[in-house]
C-alpha positions in Angstrom: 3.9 31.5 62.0 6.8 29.7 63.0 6.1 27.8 66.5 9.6 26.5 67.4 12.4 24.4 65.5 14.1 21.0 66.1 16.5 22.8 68.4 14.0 23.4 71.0 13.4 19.9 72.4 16.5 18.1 69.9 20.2 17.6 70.0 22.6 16.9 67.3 25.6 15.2 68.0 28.6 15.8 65.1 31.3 13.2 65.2 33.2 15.7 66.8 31.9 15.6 70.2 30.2 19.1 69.1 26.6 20.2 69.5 25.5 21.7 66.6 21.7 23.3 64.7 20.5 20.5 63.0 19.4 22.5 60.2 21.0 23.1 56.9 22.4 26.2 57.5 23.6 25.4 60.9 25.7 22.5 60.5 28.8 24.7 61.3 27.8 26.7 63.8 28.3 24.2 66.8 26.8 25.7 70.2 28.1 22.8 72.8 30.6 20.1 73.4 29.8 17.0 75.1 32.9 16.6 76.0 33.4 19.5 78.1 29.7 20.0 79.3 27.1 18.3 81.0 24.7 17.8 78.3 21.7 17.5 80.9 22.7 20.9 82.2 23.3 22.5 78.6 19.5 21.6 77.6 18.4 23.9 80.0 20.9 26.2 79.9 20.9 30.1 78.6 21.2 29.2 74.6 18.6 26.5 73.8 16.2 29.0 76.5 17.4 31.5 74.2 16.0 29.2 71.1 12.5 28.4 72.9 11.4 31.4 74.4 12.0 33.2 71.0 9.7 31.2 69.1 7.4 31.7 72.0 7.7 35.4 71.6 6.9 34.8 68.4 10.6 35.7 66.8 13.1 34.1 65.3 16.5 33.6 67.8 19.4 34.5 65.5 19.8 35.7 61.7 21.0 32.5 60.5 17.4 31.2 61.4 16.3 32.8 58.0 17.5 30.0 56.0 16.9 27.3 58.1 14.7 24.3 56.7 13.8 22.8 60.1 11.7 25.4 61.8 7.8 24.1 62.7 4.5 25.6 62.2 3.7 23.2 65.4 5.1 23.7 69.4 7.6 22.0 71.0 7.6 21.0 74.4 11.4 19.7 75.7 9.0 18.0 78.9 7.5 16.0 76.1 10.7 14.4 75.5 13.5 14.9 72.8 15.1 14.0 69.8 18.3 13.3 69.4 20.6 13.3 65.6 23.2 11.5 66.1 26.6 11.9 63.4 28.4 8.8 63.8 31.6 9.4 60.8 31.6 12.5 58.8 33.0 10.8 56.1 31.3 8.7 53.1 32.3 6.0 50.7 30.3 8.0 47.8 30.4 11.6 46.5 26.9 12.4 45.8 26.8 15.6 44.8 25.6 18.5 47.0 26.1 16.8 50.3 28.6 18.5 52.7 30.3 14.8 53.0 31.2 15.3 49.2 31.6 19.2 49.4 33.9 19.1 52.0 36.4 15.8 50.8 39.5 18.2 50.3 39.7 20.4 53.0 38.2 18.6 56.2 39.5 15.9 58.7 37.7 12.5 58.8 36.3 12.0 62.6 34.5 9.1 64.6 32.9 9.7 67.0 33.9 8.8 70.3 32.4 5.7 71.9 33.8 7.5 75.7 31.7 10.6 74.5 28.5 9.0 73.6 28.2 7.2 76.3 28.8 10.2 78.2 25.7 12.3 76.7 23.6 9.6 77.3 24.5 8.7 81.0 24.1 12.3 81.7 20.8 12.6 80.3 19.5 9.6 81.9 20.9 10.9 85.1 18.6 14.3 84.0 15.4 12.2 83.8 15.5 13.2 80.3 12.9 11.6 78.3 14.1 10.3 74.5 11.6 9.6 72.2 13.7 9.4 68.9 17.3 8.9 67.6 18.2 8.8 64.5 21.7 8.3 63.0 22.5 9.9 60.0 24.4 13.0 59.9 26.9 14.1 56.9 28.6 10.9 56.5 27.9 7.0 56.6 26.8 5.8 59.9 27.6 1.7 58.8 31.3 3.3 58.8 31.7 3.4 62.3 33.2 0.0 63.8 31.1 0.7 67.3 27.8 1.6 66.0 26.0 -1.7 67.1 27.5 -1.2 70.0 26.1 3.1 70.4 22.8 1.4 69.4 22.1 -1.1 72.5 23.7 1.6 74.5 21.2 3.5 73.1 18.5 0.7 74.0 19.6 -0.1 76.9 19.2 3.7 78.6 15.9 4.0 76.6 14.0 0.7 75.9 11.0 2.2 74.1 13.3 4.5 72.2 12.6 5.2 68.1 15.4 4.4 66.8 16.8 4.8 63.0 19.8 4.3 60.9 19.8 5.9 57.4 22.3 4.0 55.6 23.3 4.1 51.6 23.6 0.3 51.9 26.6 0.0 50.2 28.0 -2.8 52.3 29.2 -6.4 52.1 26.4 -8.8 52.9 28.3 -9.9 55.5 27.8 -6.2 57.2 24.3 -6.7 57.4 24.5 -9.3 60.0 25.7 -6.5 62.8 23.5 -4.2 62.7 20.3 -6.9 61.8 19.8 -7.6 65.7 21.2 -4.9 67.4 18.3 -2.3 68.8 17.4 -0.3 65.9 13.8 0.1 65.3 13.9 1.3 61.5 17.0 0.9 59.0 15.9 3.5 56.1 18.1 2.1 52.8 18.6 5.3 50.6 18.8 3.9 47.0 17.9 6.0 44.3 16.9 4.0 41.4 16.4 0.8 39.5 20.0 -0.2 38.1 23.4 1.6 38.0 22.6 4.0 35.7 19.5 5.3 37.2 21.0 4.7 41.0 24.9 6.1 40.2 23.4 9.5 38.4 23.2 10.7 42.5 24.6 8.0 44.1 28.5 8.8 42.7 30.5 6.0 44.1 27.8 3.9 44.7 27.1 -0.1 43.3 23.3 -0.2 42.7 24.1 -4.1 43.0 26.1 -4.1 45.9 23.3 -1.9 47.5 20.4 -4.6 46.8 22.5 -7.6 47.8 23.1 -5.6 51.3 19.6 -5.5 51.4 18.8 -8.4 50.8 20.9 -10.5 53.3 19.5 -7.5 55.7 15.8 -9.1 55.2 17.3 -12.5 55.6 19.7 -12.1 59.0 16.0 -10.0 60.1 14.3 -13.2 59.7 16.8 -15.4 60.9 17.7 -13.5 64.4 13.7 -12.8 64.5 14.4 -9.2 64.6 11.8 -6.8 65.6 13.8 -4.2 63.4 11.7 -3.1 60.0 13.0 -1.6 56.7 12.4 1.0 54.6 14.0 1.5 50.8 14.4 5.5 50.6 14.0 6.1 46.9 14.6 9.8 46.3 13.0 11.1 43.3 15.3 13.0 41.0 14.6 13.6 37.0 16.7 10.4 35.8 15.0 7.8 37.9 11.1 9.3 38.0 9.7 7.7 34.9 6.3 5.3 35.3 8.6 2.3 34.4 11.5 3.2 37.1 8.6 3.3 39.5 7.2 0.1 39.1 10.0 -1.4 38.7 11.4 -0.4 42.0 7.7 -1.5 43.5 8.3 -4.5 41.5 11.6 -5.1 43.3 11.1 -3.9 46.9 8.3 -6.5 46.6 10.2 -9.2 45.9 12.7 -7.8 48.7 10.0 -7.8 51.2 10.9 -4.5 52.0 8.3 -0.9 52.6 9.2 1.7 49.7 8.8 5.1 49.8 9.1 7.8 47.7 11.0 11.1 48.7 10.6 14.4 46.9 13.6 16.4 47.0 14.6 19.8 46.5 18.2 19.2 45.6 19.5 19.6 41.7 18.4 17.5 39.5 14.9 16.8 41.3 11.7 15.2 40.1 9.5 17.8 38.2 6.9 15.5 37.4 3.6 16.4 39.3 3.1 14.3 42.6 -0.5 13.6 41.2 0.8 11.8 38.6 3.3 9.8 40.5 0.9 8.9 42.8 -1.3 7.2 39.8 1.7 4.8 39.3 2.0 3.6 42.8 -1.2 3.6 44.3 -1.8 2.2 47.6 1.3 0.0 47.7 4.0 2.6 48.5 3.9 6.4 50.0 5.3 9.4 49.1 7.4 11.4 51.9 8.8 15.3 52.5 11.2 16.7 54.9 9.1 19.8 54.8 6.9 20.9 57.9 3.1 19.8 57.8 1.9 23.2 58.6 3.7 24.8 55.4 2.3 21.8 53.3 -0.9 22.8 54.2 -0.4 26.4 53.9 0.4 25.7 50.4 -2.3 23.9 49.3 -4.7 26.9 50.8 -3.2 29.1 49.2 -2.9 27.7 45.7 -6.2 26.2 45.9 -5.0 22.3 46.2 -7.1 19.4 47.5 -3.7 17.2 49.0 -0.4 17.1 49.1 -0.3 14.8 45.9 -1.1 17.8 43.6 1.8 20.0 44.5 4.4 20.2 41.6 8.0 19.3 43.7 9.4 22.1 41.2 7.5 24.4 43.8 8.1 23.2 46.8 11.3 24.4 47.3 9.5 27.9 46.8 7.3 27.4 49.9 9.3 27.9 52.9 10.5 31.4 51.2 6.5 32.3 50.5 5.6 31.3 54.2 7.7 34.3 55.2 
C-alpha cells in the first residue's frame, strides 16, 4: 500500500550538518553528514537504495518505518528531481508545546547551521546534475533565526533558478526583519499564526505576541510591494479547539483580507486539536480560504471509501489521526 516515502527522492538537512529521516519518528536517527560526505554520492549510495528498492519490493526498510507519518500511497522517482528540508537553527524563540524545539530546551545544544556546509551540499549536487524541485526551510526551530538565511536562499536560487522555495516562519519578528527576507529568492513565506488575538494565538503559540506576529506581516506585504517581489504569502492558521469557533474564523478571513494575504486552514493532530467536523468549517469559509493536511492523498481517499464519505471536508479531524494506523 505504501509506494515510497520522502526519503526516497528527499534530503533533510539538521543544523548540524547531519542527514536525517524527515519523518516524525526519525528526526534522531541521522543517516549522513554533509560534512564528511559527498552528498551527490550518498543519494545513490547503499542506504537511500536500501530505502527505494524496499518500497519497491513492496516492504517497509527498517522497524522505525512503522510510525512514520511521511510514507506515500504514490511512487517516487529520485530522476524526477528531489526535495530538499532544510533546518536552519534548532532553536526557537517560543515553547509551543509538543514540538521537539520545546521538548528538548533543557538538555540539547543550540546549533546554526553552517553557511561553509550548505554551500557544500548544494555545489555537490549541482556538480551531480541533481535536479531540485523544492526546498523548504523549516525544521525543529525558527529559520528567521539564522543571521545568513537570505544569504542560503539566493544561494539556493542561484544553483536552481526555477527552484520552489519556502520559509515557514512563526513571524514573530521586528518589522524591520521583514525587509531581509521580502526580496531575497523565496517563492512562498508560510506565516504560522494560530488565532485571532493573544488569547486565542498564545494557547499554542507559548512565547509568542499575536501583535508582534501581524505587524511582521504586515510590513512583509508592504517591503513585497515596495521591492516588487515575486515572493507570495500564506497565513498558516492551525486549527486547535480554542481558536475553531465560526467567529475566530471569520475574523481571521476578515483580517488576512485586510492583510492581503492567502489563509489557510490546517487540521492537526497534535493535543488540543479542532474536533469540529471539516464540513462545518468549510460552511464558514467558503470559497475564500482552503483547508490543508500533512497527511498523504492516497490515505485521504482510502478513508473516505471506506467510511462512505463524499470529500475530504466530511472527515471529523478527531479521526484522522486514526487513519494512518487503519491503513495498516
Amino acid at each position: 500500500m505504501f509506494k515510497a516515502c520522502r526519503m526516497c527522492a528527499g534530503l533533510f538537512l539538521k543544523s548540524s550538518g547531519k542527514l536525517a529521516c524527515e519523518c516524525n519518528a526519525g528526526y534522531h536517527s541521522e543517516i549522513g553528514d554533509v560534512n564528511t560526505q559527498n552528498v551527490g554520492e550518498f543519494l545513490y549510495g547503499p542506504l537511500l537504495r536500501h530505502i527505494r528498492t524496499s518500497f519497491a519490493a513492496n516492504r517497509e526498510p527498517f522497524t522505525i518505518c512503522a510510525g512514520c507519518f511521511v510514507r506515500l500511497t504514490r511512487e517516487l522517482h529520485i530522476e524526477q528531481g528531489i526535495d530538499i528540508h532544510v533546518e536552519p537553527v534548532n532553536y526557537c524563540q517560543l515553547s509551543c508545546p509538543c514540538c521537539t524545539s520545546t521538548l528538548e530546551k533543557a538538555s540539547k545544544i543550540n546549533q546554526a547551521l553552517s553557511l561553509a556546509t550548505f554551500s557544500k551540499m548544494f555545489t555537490e549536487l549541482s556538480a551531480s546534475k541533481i535536479k531540485i524541485n523544492d526546498v523548504i526551510f523549516v525544521g525543529y526551530g525558527e529559520p528567521l533565526l539564522h543571521p545568513d538565511l537570505p544569504t542560503m536562499i539566493r544561494h539556493v536560487r542561484d544553483f536552481n533558478p526555477s527552484c520552489y522555495i519556502v520559509i515557514d516562519t512563526n513571524a514573530n519578528f521586528p518589522p524591520a526583519k521583514a525587509e531581509s527576507i521580502a526580496n531575497c529568492g523565496a517563492s512562498l513565506i508560510k506565516l504560522s499564526i494560530d488565532g485571532v488575538d493573544q488569547a486565542s494565538y498564545g494557547a499554542y503559540r507559548s512565547g509568542g505576541n499575536f501583535e508582534k506576529a501581524i505587524k511582521f506581516a504586515q510590513a512583509l506585504v508592504g517591503f513585497i510591494q515596495q521591492s516588487k517581489s515575486t515572493t507570495k504569502l500564506l497565513w498558516k492558521y492551525i486549527l486547535f479547539s480554542h481558536n475553531d469557533s465560526d467567529e475566530q474564523i471569520r475574523l481571521a478571513l476578515q483580517k488576512s483580507a485586510e492583510l492581503g494575504i492567502e489563509i489557510a486552514f490546517d487540521v492537526t493532530c497534535s493535543p488540543n486539536y479542532s474536533q469540529r467536523p471539516l464540513s462545518e468549517i468549510v460552511k464558514v469559509i467558503g470559497s475564500k480560504a482552503k483547508i490543508t493536511c500533512t497527511l498523504d492523498e492516497g490515505i485521504m481517499q482510502w478513508y473516505l471509501k471506506k467510511n462512505n464519505l463524499k470529500n475530504v471536508f466530511d472527515i471529523d479531524p478527531c479521526l484522522i489521526q486514526y487513519a494512518l494506523k487503519e491503513k495498516k
